[in-house]
N, CA, C and O of each residue as an XYZ file, in Angstrom:
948
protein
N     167.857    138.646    111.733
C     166.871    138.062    112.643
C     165.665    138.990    112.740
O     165.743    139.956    113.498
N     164.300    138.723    111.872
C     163.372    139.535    112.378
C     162.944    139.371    113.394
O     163.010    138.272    113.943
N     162.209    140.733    114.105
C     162.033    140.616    115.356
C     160.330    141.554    115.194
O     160.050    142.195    114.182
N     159.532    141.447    116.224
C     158.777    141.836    116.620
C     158.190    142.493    117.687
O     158.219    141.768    118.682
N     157.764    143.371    117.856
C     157.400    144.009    119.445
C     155.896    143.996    119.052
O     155.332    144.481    118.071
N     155.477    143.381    119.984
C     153.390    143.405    120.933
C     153.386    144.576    121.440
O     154.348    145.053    122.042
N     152.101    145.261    121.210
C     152.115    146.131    122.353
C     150.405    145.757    122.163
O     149.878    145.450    121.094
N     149.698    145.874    123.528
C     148.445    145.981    123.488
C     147.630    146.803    123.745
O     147.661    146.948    124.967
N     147.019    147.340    123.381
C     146.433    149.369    123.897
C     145.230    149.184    124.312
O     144.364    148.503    123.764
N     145.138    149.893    125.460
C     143.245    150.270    125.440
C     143.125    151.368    126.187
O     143.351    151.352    127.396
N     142.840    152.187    125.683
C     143.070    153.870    125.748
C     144.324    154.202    126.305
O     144.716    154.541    127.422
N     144.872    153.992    125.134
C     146.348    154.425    125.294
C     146.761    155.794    124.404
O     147.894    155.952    123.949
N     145.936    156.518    124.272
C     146.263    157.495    123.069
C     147.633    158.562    123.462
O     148.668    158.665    122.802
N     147.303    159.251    124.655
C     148.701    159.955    125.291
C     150.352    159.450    125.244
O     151.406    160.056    125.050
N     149.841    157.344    125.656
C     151.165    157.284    125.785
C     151.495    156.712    124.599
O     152.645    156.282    124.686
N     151.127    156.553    123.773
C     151.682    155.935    122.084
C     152.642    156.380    121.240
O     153.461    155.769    120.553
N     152.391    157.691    121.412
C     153.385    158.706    120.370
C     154.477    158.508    121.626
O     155.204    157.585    121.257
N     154.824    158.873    122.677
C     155.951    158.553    123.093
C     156.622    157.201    123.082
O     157.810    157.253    122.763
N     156.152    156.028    123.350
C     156.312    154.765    123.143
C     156.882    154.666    121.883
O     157.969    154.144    121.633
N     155.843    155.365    120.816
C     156.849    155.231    119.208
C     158.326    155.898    119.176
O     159.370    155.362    118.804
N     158.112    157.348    119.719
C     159.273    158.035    119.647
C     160.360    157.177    120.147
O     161.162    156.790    119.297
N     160.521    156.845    121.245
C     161.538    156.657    122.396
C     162.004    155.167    121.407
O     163.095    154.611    121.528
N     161.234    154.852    120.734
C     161.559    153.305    119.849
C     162.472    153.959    118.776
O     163.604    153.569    118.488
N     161.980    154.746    118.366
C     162.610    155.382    116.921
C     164.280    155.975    117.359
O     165.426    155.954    116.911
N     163.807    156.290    118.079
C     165.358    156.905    118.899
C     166.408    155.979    119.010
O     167.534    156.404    118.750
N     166.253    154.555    119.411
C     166.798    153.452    119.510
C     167.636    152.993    117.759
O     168.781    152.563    117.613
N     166.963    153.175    117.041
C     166.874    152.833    115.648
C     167.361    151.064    115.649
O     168.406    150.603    115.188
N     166.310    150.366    116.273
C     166.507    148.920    116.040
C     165.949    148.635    115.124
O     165.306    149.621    114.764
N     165.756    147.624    114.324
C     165.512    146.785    113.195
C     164.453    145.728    113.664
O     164.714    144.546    113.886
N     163.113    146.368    113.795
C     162.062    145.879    114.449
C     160.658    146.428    113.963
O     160.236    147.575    113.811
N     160.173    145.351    113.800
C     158.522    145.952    113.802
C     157.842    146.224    114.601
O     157.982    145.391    115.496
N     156.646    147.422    115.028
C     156.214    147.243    116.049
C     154.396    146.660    115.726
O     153.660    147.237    114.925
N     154.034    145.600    116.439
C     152.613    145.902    116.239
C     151.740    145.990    117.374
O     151.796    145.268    118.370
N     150.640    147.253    117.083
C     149.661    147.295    117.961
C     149.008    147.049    118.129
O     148.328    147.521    117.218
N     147.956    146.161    119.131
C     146.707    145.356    118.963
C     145.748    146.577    119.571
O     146.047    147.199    120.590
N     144.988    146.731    119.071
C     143.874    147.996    120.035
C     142.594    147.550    120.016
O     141.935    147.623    118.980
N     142.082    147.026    121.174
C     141.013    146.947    121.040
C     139.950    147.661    121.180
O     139.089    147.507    122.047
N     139.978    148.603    120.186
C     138.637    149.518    120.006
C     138.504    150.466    120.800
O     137.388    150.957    120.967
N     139.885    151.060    121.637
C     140.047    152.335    122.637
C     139.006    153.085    122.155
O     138.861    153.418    120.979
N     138.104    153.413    123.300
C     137.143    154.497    123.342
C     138.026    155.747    122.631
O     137.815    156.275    121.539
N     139.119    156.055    123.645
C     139.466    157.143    123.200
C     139.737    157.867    122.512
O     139.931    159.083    122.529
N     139.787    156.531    121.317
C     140.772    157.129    119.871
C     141.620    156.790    119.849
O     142.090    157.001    118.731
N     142.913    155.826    121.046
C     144.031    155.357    120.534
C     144.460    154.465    119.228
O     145.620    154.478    118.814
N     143.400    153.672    118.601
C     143.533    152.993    117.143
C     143.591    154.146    116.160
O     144.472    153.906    115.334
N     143.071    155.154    115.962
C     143.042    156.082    115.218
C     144.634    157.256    115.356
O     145.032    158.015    114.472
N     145.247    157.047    116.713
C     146.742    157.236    116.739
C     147.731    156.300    116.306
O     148.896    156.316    115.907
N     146.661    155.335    116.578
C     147.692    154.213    116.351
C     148.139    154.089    114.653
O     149.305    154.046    114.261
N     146.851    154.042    113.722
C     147.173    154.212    112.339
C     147.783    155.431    111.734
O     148.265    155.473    110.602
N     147.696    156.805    112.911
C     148.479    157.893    112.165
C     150.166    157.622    112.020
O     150.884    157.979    111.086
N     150.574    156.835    113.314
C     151.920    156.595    113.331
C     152.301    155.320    112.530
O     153.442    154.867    112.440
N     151.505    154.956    112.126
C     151.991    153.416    111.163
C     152.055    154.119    110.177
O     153.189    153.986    109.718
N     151.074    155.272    109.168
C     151.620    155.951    108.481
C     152.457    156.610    108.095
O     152.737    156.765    106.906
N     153.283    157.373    109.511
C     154.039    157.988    109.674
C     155.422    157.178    109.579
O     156.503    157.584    109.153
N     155.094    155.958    110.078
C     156.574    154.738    110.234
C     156.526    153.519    109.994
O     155.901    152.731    110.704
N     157.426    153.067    108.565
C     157.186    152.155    108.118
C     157.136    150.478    108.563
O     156.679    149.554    107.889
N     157.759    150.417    109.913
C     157.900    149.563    110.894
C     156.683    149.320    111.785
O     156.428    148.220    112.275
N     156.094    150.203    111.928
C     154.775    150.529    112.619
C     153.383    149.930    112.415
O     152.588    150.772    111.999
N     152.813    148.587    112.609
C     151.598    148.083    112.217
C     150.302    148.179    112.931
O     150.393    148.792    113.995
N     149.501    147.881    112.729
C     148.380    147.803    113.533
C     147.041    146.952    113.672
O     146.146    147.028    112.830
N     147.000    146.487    114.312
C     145.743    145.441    114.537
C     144.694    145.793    115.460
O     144.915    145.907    116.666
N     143.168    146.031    114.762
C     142.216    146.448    115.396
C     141.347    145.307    116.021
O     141.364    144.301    115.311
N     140.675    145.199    117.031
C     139.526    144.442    117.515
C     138.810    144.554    117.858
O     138.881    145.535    118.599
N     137.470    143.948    117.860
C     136.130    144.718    117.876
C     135.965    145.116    118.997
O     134.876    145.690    118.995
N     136.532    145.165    120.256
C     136.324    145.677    121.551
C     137.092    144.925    122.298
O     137.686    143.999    121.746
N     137.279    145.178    123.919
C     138.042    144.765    124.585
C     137.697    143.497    125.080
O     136.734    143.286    125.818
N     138.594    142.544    124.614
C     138.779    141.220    124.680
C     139.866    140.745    125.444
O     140.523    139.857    124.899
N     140.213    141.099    126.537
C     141.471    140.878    127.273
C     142.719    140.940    126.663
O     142.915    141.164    125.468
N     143.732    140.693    127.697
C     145.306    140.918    127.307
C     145.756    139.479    126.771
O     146.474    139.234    125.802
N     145.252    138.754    127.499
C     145.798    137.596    127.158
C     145.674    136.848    125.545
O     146.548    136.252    124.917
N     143.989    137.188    125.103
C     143.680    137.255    123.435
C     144.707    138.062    122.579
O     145.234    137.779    121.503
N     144.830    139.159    123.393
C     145.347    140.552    122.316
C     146.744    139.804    122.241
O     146.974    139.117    121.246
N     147.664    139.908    123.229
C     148.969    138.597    123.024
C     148.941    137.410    121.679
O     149.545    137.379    120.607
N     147.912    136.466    122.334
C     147.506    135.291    121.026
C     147.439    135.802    119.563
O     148.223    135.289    118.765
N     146.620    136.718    119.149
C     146.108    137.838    118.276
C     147.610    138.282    117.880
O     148.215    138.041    116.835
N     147.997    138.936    118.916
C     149.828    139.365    117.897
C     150.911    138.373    117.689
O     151.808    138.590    116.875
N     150.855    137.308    118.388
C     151.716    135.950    118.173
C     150.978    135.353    116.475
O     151.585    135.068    115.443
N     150.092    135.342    116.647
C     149.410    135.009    115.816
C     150.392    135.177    114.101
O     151.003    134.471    113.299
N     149.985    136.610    114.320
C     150.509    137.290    112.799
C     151.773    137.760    113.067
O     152.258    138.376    112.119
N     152.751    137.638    114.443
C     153.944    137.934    114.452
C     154.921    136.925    113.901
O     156.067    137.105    113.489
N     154.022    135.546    114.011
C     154.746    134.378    113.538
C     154.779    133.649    112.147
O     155.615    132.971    111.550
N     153.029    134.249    111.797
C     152.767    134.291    110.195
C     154.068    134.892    109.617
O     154.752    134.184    108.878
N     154.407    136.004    109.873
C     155.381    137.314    109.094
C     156.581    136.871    109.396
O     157.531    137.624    109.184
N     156.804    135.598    109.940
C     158.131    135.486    110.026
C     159.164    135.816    111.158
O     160.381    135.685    111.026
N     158.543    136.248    112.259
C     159.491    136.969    112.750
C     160.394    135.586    113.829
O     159.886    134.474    113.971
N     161.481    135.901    114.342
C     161.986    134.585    115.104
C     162.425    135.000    116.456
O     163.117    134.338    117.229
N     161.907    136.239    116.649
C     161.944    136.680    117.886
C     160.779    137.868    118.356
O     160.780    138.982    117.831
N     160.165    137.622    119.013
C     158.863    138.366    119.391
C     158.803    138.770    121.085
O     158.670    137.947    121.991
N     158.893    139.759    121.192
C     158.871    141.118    122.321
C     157.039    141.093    122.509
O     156.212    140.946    121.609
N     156.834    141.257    123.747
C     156.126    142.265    124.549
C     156.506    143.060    125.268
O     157.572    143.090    125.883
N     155.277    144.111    125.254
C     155.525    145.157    126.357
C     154.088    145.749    126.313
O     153.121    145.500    125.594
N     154.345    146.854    127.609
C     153.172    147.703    127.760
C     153.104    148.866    126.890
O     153.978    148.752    126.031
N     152.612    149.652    126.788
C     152.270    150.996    125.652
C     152.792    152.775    126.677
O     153.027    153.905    126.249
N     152.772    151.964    128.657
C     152.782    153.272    128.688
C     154.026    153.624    129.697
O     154.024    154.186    130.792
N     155.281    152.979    128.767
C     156.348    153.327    129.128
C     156.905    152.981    130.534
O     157.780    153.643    131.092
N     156.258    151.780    131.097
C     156.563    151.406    132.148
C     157.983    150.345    132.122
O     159.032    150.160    132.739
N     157.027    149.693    130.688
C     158.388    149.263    129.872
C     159.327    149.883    129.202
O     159.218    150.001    127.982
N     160.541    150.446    129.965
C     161.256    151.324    128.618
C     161.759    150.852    127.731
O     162.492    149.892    127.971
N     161.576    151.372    126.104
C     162.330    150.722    125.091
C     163.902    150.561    125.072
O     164.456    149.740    124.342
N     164.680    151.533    126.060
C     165.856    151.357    126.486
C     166.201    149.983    126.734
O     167.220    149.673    126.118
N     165.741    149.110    127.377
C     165.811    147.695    127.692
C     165.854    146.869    126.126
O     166.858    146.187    125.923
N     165.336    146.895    125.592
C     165.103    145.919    124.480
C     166.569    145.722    123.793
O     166.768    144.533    123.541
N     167.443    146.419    123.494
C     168.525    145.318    123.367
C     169.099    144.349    124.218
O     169.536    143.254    123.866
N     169.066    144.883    125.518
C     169.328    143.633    126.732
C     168.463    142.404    126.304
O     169.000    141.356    125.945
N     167.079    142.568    126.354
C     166.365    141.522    126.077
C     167.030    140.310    124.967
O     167.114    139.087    125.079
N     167.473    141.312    123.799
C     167.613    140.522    122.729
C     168.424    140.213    122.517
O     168.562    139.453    121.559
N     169.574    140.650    123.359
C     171.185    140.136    123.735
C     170.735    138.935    124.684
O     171.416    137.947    124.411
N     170.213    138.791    125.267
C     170.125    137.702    126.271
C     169.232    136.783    125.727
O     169.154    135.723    126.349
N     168.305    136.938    124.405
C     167.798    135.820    123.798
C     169.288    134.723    123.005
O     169.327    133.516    122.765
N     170.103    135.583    122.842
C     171.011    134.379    122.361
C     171.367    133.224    123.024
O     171.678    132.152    122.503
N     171.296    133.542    124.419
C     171.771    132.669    125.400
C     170.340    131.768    126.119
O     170.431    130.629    126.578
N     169.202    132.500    126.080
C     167.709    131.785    126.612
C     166.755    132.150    125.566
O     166.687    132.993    124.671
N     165.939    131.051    126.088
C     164.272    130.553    124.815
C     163.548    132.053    125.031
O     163.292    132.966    124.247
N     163.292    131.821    126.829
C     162.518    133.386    127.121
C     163.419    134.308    127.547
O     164.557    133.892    127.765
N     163.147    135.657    127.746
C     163.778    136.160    128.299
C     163.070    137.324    129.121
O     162.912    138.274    128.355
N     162.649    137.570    130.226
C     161.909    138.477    130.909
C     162.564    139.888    131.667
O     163.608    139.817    132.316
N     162.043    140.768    131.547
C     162.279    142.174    131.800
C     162.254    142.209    133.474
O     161.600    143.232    133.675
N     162.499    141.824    134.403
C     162.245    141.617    135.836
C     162.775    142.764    136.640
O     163.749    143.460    136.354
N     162.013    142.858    137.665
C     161.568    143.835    138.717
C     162.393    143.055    139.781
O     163.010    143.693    140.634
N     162.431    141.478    139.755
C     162.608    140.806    141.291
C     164.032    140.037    140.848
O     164.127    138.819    141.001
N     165.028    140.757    140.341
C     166.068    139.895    140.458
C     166.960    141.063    140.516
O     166.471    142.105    140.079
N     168.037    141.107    140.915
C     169.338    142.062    141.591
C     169.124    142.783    140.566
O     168.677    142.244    139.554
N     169.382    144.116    140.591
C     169.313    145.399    139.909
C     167.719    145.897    139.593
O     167.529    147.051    139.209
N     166.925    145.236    139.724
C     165.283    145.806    139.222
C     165.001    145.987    140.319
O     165.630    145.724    141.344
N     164.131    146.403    140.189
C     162.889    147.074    140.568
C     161.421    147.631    140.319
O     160.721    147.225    139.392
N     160.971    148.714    141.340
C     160.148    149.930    141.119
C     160.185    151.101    141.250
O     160.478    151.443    142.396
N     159.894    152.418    140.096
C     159.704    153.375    140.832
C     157.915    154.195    140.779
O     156.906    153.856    140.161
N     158.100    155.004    141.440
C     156.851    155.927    141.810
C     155.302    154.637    142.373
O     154.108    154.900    142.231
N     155.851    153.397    142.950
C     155.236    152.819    143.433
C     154.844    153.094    144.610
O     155.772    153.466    145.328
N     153.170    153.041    145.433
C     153.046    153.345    146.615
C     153.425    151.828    147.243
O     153.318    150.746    146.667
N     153.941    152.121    148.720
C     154.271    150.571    149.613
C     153.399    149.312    148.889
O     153.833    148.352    148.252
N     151.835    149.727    149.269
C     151.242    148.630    149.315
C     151.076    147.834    147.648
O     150.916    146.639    147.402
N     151.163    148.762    146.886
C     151.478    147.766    145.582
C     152.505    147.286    145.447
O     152.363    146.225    144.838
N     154.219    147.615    145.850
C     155.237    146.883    145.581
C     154.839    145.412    146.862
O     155.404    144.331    146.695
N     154.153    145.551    147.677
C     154.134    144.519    148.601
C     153.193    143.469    147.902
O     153.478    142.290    147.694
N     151.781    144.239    147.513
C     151.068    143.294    146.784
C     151.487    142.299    145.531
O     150.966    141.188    145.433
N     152.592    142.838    144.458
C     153.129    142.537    143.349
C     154.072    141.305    144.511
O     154.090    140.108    144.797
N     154.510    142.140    144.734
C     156.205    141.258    145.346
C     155.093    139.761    145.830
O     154.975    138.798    145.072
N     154.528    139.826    146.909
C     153.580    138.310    147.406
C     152.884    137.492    146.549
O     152.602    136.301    146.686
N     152.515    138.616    145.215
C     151.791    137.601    144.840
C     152.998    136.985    143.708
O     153.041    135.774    143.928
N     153.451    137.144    143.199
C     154.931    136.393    142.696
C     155.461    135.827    143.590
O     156.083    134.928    143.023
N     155.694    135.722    144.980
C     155.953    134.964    146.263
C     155.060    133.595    145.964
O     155.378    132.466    145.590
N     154.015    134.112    146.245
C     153.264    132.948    146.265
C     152.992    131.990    144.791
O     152.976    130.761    144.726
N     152.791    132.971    143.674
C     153.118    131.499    142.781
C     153.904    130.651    142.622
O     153.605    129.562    142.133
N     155.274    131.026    143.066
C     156.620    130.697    142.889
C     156.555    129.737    143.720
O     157.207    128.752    143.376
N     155.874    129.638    144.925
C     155.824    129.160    146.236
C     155.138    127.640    145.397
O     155.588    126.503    145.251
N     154.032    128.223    145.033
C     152.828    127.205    144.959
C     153.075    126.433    144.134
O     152.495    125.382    144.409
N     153.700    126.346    143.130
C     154.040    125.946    141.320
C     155.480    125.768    141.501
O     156.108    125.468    140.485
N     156.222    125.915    142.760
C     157.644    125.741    142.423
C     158.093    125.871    140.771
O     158.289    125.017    139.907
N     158.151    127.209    140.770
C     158.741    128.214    139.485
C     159.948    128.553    139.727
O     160.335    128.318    140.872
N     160.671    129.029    139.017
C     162.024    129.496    139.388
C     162.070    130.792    138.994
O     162.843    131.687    139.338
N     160.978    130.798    138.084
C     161.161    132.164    137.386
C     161.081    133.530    138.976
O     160.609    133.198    140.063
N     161.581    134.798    138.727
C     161.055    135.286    140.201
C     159.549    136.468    139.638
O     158.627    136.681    140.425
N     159.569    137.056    138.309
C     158.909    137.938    138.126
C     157.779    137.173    136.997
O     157.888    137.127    135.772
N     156.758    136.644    137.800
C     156.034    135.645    136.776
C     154.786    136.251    136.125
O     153.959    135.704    135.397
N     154.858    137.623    136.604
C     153.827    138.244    135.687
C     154.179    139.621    135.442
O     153.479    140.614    135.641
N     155.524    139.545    134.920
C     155.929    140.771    134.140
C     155.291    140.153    132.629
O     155.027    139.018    132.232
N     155.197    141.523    132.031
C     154.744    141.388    130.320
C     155.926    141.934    129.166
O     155.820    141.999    127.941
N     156.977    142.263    129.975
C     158.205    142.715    129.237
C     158.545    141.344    129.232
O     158.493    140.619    130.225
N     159.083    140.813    127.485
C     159.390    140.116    127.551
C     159.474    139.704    125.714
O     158.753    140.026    124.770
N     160.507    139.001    125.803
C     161.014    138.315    124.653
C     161.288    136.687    124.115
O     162.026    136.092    124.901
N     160.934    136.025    123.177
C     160.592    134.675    122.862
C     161.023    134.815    122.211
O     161.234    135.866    121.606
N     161.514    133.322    121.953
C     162.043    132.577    120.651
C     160.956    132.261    120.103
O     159.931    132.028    120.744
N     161.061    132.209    118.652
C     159.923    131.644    117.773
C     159.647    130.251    117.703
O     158.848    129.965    116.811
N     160.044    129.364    118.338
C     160.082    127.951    118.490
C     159.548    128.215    120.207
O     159.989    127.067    120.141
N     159.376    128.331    120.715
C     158.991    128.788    122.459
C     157.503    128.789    122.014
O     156.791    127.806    122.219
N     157.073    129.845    121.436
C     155.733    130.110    121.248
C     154.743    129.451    120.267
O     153.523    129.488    120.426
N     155.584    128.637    118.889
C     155.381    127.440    118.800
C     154.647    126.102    119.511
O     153.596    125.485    119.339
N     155.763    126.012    120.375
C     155.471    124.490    121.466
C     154.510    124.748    122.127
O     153.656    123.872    122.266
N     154.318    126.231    122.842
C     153.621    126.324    123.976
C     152.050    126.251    123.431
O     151.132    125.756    124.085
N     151.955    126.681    122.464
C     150.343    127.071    122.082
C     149.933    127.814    122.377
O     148.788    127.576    122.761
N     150.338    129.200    122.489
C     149.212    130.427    123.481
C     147.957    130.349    123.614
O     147.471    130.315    124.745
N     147.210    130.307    122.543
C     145.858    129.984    122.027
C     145.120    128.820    122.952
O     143.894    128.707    122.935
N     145.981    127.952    123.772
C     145.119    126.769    124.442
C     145.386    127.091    125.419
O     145.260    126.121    126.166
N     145.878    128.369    126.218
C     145.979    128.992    127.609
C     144.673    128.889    128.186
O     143.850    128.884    127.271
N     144.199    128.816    129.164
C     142.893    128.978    129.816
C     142.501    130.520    130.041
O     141.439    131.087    129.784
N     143.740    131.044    130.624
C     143.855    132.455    131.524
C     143.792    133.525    130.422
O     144.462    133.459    129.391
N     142.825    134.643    130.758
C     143.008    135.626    129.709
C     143.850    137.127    130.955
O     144.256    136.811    132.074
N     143.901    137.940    130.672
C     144.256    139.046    131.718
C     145.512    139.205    131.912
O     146.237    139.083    130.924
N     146.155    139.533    133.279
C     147.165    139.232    133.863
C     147.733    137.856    134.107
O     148.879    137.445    133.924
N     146.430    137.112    134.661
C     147.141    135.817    135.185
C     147.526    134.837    133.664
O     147.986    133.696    133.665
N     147.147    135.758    132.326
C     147.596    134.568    131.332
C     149.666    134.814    131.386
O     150.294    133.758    131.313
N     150.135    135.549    131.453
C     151.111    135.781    131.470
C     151.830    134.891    132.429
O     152.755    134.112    132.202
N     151.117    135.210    133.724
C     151.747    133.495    134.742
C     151.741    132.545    134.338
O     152.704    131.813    134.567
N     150.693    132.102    133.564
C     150.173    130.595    133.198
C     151.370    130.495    131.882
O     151.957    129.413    131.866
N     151.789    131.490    130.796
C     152.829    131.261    129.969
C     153.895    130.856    130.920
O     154.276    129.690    130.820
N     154.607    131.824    132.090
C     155.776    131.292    132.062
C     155.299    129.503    133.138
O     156.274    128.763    133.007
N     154.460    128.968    133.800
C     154.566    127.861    134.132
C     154.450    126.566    132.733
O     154.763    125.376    132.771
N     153.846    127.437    131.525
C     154.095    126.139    130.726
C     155.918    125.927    130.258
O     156.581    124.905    130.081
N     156.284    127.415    130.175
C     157.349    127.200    129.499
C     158.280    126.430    130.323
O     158.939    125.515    129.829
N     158.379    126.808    131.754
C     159.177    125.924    132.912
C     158.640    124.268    132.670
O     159.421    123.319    132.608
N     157.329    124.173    132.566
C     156.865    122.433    132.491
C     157.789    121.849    131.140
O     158.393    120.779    131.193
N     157.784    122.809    129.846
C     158.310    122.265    129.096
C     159.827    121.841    128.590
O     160.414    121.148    127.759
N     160.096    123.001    129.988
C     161.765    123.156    129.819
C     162.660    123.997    128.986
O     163.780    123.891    128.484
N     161.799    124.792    129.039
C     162.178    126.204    128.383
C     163.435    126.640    129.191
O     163.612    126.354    130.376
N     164.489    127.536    128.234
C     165.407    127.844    129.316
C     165.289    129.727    129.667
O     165.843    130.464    128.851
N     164.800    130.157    130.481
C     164.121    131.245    131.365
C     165.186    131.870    131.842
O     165.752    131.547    132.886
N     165.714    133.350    130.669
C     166.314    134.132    131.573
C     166.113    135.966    132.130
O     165.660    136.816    131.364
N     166.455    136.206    133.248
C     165.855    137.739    133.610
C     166.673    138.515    133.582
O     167.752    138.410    134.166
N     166.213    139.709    132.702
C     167.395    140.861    133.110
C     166.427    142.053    133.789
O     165.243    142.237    133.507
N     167.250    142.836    134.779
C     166.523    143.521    135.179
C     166.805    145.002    135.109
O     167.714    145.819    134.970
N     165.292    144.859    135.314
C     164.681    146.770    134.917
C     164.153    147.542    135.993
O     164.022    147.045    137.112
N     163.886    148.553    135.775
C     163.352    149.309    136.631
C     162.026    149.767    136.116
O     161.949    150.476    135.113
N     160.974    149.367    136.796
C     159.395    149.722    136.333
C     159.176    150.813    136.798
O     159.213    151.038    138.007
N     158.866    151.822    135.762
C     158.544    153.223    136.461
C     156.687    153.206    136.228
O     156.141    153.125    135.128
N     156.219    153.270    137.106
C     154.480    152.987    136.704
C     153.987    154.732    135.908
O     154.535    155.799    136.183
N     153.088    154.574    135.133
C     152.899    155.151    134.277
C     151.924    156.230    134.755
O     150.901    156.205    135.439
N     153.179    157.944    133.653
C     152.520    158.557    134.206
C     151.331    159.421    133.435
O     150.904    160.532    133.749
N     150.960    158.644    132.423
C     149.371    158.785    132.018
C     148.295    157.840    131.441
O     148.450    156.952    130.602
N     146.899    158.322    132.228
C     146.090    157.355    131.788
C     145.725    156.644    133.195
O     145.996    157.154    134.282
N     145.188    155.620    133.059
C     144.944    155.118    134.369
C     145.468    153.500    134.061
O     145.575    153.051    132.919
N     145.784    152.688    135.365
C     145.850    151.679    135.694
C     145.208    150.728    135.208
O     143.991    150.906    135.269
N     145.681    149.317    134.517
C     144.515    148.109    133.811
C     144.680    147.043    134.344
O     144.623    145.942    133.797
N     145.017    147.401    136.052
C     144.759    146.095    137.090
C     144.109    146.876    137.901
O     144.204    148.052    138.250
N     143.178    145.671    138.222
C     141.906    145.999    139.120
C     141.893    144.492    140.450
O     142.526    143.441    140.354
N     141.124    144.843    141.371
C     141.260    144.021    142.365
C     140.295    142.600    141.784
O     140.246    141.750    142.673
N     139.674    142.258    140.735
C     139.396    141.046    140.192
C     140.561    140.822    139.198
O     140.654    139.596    139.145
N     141.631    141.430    138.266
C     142.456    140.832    137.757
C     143.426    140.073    138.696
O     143.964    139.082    138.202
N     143.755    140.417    140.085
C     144.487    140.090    141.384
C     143.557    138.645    141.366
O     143.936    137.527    141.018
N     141.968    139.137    141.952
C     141.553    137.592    142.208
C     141.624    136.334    141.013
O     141.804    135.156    141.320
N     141.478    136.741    139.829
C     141.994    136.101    139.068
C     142.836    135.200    139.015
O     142.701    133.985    138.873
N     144.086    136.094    139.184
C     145.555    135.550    139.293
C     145.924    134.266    140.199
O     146.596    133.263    139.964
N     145.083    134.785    141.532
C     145.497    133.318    142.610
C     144.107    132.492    142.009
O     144.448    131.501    141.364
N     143.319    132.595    142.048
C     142.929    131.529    141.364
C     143.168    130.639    139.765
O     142.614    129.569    139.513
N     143.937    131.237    138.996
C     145.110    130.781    138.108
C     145.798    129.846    138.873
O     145.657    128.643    138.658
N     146.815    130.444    140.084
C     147.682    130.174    140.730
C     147.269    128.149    141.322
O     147.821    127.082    141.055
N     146.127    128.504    142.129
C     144.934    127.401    142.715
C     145.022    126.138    141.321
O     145.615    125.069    141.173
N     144.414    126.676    140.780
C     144.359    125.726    139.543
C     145.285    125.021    138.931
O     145.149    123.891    138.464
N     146.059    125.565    138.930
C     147.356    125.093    138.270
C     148.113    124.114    139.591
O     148.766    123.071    139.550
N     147.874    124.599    140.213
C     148.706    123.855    141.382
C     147.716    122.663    141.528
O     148.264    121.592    141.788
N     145.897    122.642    141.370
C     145.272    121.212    142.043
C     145.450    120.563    141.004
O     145.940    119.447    141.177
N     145.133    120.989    139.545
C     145.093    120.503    137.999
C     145.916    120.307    137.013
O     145.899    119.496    136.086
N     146.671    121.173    137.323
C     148.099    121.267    136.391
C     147.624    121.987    135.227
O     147.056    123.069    135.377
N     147.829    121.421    133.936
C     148.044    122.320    132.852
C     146.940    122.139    132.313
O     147.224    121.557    131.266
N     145.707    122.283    132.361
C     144.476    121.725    131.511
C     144.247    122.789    130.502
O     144.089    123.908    130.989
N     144.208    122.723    129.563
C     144.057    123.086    128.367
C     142.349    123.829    128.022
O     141.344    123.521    128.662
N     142.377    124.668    127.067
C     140.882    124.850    127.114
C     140.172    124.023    125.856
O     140.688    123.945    124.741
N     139.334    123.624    126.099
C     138.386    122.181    125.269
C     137.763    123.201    123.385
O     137.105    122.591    122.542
């Protein structure tokens, strides 16, 4: 079963080489690819030293930062060209640990998706201050609320698909780019009847580099949330 791991970078140079390591350590039977969009910092230029370094290791450049939600589309894209029949996301700075990824892919046998969750018995957070586990926790409250979702962690990015999932759904005709595209995936997959399962993790927030939610990716999100609930699934033209 080939498999694939997303990762999307934007100045991620510090946490990459660990992200690779801690993968290599695992020794799964996986490709990884990196989408970078044009890190100031130089993370594409780490990024190709370790694809050199590891033959599993790919990389995809873009002319600048074009959101998360493109960079996703962008690696579905050529994750599905290449064959793969199971395709992983995650973050780059170890918030996602690669420790998890056989759970994931043990539990794809049994579900279409399968999500890395914070909000179901055993997950969590650590090195979170109050007011972000409160902010995260409500605003997954409230989509769940609004969209009657079942899912509980609707904008985690840990996460694993079937190659027929990402197929049906179309990523590419998502509206939402950012954070809130990740919500808007799991409400198509629930509309379509995807079968949605969570195992849970523990998010340790990352300890280099800075943060790539900001208080407009938040406003974003409920207005995702808004939309979807007055409009439903409208597609982009």
């Amino acid at each position: 079963m080939r498999t694939t791991v997303i990762v999307p970078t934007y100045n991620e140079r510090e946490n990459l080489p660990h992200l690779i390591a801690e993968l290599d350590k695992l020794s799964l039977d996986v490709d990884v690819l990196i989408v970078d969009d044009n890190s100031p910092d130089g993370t594409g230029a780490v990024a190709e030293a370790l694809a050199r370094r590891h033959e599993w290791v790919h990389v995809l450049h873009r002319p600048g930062k074009l959101g998360l939600g493109t960079a996703y589309v962008a690696g579905f894209r050529l994750a599905l060209a290449d064959g793969a029949e199971r395709i992983l996301t995650m973050d780059a700075d170890l918030s996602h640990h690669p420790r998890y990824i056989p759970r994931l892919l043990e539990a794809s046998r049994e579900y279409d998706v399968v999500i890395g969750s914070r909000y179901v018995q055993g997950g969590g957070t650590r090195h979170w201050p109050w007011y972000r586990v409160l902010l995260s926790w409500g605003a997954n409250t409230f989509a769940r609320a609004m969209l009657g979702l079942r899912t509980h962690d609707c904008t985690a990015g840990f996460r694993c698909y079937r190659r027929e999932v990402l197929q049906a759904i179309e990523p590419h005709t998502i509206r939402s780019n950012g954070y809130s595209f990740l919500l808007e995936v799991v409400y198509r997959c629930e509309r379509q009847g995807w079968r949605i399962g969570e195992v849970p993790i523990i998010f340790a927030d990352r300890r280099r580099g800075a943060s790539k939610i900001s208080k407009q990716e938040i406003y974003r999100a409920m207005c995702t949330v808004w939309r979807l609930r007055l409009c439903g699934d409208v597609t982009r033209q």
